[in-house]
N, C-alpha and C positions, 0 to 999 in steps of 0.2 A: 453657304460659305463663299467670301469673295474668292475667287479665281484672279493670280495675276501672272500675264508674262511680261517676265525682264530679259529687256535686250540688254549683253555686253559684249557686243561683236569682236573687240579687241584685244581684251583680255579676260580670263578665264576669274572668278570672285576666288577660285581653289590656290590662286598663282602665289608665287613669294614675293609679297611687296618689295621695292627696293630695286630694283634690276629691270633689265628690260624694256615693258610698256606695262609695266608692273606699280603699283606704286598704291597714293588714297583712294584713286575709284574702287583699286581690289577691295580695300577696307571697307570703304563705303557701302558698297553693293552685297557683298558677303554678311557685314552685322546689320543692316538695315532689314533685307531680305530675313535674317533670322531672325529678328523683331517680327517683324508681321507675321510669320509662322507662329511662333509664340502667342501671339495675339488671337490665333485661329484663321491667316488667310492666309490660301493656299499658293503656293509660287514655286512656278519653273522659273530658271536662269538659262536661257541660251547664250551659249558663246560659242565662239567656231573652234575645234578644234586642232589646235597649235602641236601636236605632237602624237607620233602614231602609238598605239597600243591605250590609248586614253578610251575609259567604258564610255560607252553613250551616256549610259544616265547614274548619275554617280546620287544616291539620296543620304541628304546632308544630314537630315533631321527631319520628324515629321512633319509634314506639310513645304517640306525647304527640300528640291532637288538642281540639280544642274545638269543639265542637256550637251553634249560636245555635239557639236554638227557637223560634218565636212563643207567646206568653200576654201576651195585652192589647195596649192601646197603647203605643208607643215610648218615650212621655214619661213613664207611671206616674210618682209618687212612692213612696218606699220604703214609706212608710204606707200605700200603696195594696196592695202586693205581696198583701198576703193573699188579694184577690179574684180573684189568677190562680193560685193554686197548684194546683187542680184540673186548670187547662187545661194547664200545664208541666207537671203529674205523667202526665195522657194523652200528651202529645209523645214524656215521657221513654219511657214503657214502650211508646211504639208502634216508637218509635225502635231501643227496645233489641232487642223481639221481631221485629225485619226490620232489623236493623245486625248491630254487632258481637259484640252480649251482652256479660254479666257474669259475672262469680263470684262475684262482694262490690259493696255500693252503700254509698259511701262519705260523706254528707253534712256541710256546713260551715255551720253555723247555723241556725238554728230552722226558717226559712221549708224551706230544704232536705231538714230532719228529718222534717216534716210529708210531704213526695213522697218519699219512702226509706222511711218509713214504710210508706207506701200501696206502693211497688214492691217491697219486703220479702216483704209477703201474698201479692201478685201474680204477683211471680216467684220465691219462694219464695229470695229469696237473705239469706245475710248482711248483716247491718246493722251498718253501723261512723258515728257521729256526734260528729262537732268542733264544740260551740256555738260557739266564742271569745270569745262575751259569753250569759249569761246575765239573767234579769229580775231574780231574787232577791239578785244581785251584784250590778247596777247599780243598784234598791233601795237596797242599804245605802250605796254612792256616792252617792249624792243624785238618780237619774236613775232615778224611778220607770214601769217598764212598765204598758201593761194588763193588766188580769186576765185577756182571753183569750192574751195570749200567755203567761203563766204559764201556763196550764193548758193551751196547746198543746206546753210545753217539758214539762210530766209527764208527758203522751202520749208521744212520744219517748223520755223515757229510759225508762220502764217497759216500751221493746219495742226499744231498744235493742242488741245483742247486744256491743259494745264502745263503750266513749263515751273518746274521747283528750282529755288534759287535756297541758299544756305542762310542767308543774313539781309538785313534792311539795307545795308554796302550794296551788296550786289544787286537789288531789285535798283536801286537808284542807277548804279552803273549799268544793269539790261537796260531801264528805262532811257538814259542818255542816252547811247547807242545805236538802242533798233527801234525807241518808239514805244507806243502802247499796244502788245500784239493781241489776238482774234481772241486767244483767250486765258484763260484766268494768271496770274501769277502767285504763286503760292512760296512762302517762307517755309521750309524744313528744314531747318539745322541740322547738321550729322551729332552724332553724340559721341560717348566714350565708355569704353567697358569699366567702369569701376573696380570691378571686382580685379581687374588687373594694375589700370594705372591709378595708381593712389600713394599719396607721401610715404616714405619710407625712410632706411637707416642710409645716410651715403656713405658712412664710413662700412657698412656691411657690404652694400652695392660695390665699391670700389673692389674689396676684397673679394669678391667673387669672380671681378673682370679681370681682378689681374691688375689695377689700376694704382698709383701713387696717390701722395697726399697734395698733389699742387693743383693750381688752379684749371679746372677741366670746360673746356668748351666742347660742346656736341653740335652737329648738323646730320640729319635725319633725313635720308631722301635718296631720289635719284641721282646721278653725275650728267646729268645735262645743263647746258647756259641759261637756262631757261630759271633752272635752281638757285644760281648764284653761288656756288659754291666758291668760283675764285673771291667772290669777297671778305667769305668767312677766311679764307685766307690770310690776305689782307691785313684782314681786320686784328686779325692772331700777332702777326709783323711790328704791326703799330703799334702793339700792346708792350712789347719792351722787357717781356719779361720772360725770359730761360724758364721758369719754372712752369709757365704755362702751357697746356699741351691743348690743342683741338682733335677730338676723333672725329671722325665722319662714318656714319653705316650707311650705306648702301652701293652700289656699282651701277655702271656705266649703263645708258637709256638711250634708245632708238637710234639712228643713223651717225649725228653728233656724237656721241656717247662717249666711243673710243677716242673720238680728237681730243676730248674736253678733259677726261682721264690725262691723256698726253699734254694736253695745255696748263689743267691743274699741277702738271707734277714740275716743271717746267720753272712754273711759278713760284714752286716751294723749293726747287736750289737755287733762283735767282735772290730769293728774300732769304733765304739761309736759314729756314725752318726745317728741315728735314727730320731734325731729330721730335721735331714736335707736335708731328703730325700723323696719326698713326689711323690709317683704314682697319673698315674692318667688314666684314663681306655682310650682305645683307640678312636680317636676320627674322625671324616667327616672329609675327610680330607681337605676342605676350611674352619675349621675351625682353622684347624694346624697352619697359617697363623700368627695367633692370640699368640700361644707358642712363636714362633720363633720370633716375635717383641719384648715378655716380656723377650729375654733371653739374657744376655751379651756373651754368648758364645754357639756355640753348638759341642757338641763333638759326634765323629764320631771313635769309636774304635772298629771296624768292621775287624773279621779275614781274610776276603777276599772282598771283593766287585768290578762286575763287572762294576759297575755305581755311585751310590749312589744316587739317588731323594734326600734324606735328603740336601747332602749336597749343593744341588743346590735350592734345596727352601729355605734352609737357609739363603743363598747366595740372593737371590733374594731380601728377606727383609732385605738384608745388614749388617749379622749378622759374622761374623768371624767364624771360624769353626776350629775345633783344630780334626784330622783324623789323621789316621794311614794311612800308606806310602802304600797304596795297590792296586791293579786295576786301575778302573777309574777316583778315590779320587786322585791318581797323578796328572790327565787330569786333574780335576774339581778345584780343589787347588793352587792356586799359591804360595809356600811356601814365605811366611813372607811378604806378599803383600793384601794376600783378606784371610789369617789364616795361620793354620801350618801344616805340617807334619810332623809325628812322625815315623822314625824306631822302630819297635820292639812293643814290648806291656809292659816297663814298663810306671808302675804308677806314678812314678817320672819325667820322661820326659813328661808326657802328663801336669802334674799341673803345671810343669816350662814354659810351652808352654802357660797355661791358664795363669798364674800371670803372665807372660807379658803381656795379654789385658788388664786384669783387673786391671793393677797397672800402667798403660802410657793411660791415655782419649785420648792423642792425636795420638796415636797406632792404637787405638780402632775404631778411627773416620774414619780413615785413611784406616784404612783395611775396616771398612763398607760402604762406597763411590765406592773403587776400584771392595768388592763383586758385589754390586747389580749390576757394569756394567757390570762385566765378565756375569754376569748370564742373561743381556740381547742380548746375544748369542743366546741362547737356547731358542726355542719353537716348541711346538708343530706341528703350519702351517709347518714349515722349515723340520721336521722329516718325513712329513706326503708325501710333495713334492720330497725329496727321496726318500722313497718309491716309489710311484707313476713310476719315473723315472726305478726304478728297475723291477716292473710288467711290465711295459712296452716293457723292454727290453731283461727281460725271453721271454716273446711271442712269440718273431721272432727269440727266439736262439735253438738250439737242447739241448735237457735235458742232465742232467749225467748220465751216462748209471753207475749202479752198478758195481764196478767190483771184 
């Protein structure tokens, strides 16, 4: 049986999307990791533990447990993370060398890269590394990193042994980039629980929420700059019409967080939306499910995105999606087929993009038929089985030598 450890130094796969430093990796890491258990390979999840009274090892499901490790205080800030990765990467490999071991160490974003790195050397194992967001991407999005963590992210892929990208978007975009790195680049798409997101009644979904019969705009996600939430804003503004309302599920993310809450709201008495715009805290995410039925449209105005969950669970329950022209939202979007895409970030081309659903039913119908098939593409078993295939085939290969 393969053995795998996954690093997610930052956040816990257990955490509430939507808040925080909470969000798609949780999703990500959390149904992928249970794919492969399912499949028969066996995986710990380390993550550091973010709050006291948390068990060491919580087991999710056979062959699926998760690890809380101590590095630092409870409360860190993510900005802070860097100054405990020494101490998580001793946890990790004391843990590994008196637990269960590995065969392959699997890491989810930079800080994770940097301890996979180091347990690579140490325990002489395969290295497999998902950034899901890199610096030099979020650079050209308007959300410049620091230079150490650039230069911590060429660390990484230059010892790398497989680095997974979600879509042909992104291998093209790593490739621009950083180059052709030491080693392999691997497509693994994220996928979608069906059994949860799948078409449904809206007029039922509405009535469950609490929701009216007018036109509903959804955003899905965190409250940082980074999301674009003032555009969905905006974009709502633009749109001219009283009976339209925009929700938003999720709250406020990392340091920014709180300004962006304050800046969004800011936004919405200067445009005179107030009455149309109703938060709502973030929620399980099988209940999201239930959002995304009540919504006519879900907008995606995201300054970078390596993937987007959003937009493919939207998709799933057949929902049109109006996204900015970015990342994997390329991949995931068929322009003017299963939604749209948007160049740029104004606010006017995203509500021109909306009042075309909202003002053609048989538009509307049409793109939601075509979503939920595109999205029955995507699952998890299929991602999990990549993988698989990829562990597999580090084992019998010689590692990346650093150089």
């Amino acid at each position: 049986m393969q053995r795998v450890a996954v690093l997610s130094l930052h956040t816990s796969p257990l955490a509430q999307p939507g808040s925080g430093d909470s969000g798609g990796m949780n999703v990500y890491v959390r149904e992928l990791v249970s794919a492969l258990a399912q499949a028969g390979v066996d995986c710990t999840t380390y993550t550091r533990a973010s709050r006291p009274g948390l068990p060491e090892v919580v087991q999710v499901e056979p062959g699926h447990r998760v690890v809380h490790l101590p590095a630092g205080p409870f409360d860190l800030a993510k900005e802070d993370l860097p100054h405990v990765v020494d101490e998580f990467g001793d946890a990790v490999i004391d843990h590994l060398k008196n637990g269960p071991g590995a065969d392959v160490v699997h890491a989810n974003y930079w800080l994770s890269g940097l301890v996979a790195h180091r347990v690579k050397h140490e325990l002489e194992l395969p290295f497999v590394s998902t950034f899901h967001t890199l610096a030099r991407v979020k650079a050209e999005g308007g959300d410049p990193e620091p230079a150490w963590r650039e230069r911590a992210e060429a660390e990484i892929i230059n010892c790398a042994d497989a680095i997974c990208v979600s879509c042909t978007e992104e291998e093209s975009q790593f490739r621009r980039l950083y180059g052709n790195p030491q080693g392999r680049i691997e497509i693994v798409a994220p996928g979608v629980e069906h059994a949860f997101f799948a078409p449904g009644d809206k007029r039922g979904a509405r009535h469950a929420l609490g929701f009216g019969a007018g036109p509903m705009l959804l955003f899905v996600g965190r409250i940082q700059p980074l999301k674009g939430l003032d555009v969905a804003v905006r974009a709502l503004a633009e749109l001219r019409r009283p009976d339209a309302c925009l929700v938003v599920v999720g709250g406020a993310s990392g340091n920014e967080g709180s300004a962006e809450v304050a800046r969004i709201g800011a936004i919405i008495d200067q445009l005179g939306v107030r009455e149309q715009v109703r938060f709502v805290e973030p929620q399980p995410h099988h209940i999201l499910s239930t959002y995304y039925r009540a919504a006519d449209v879900v907008v995606v105005p995201s300054r970078s995105e390596s993937f987007g969950l959003v937009a493919l669970e939207a998709a799933a329950c057949g929902i049109p999606v109006v996204a900015s022209a970015v990342g994997g939202l390329l991949t995931l979007v068929d322009d003017g087929l299963t939604g749209y895409l948007v160049a740029g970030r104004n606010p006017s081309h995203f509500a021109s993009r909306i009042s075309s659903i909202l003002n053609d039913p048989a538009l509307a119908a049409s793109m939601s038929v075509r979503a939920a098939e595109r999205a029955r593409r995507y699952t998890w078993s299929f991602a999990a089985a990549r993988l698989r295939r990829v562990y597999t085939d580090l084992a019998v290969r010689e590692l990346v030598a650093c150089s």
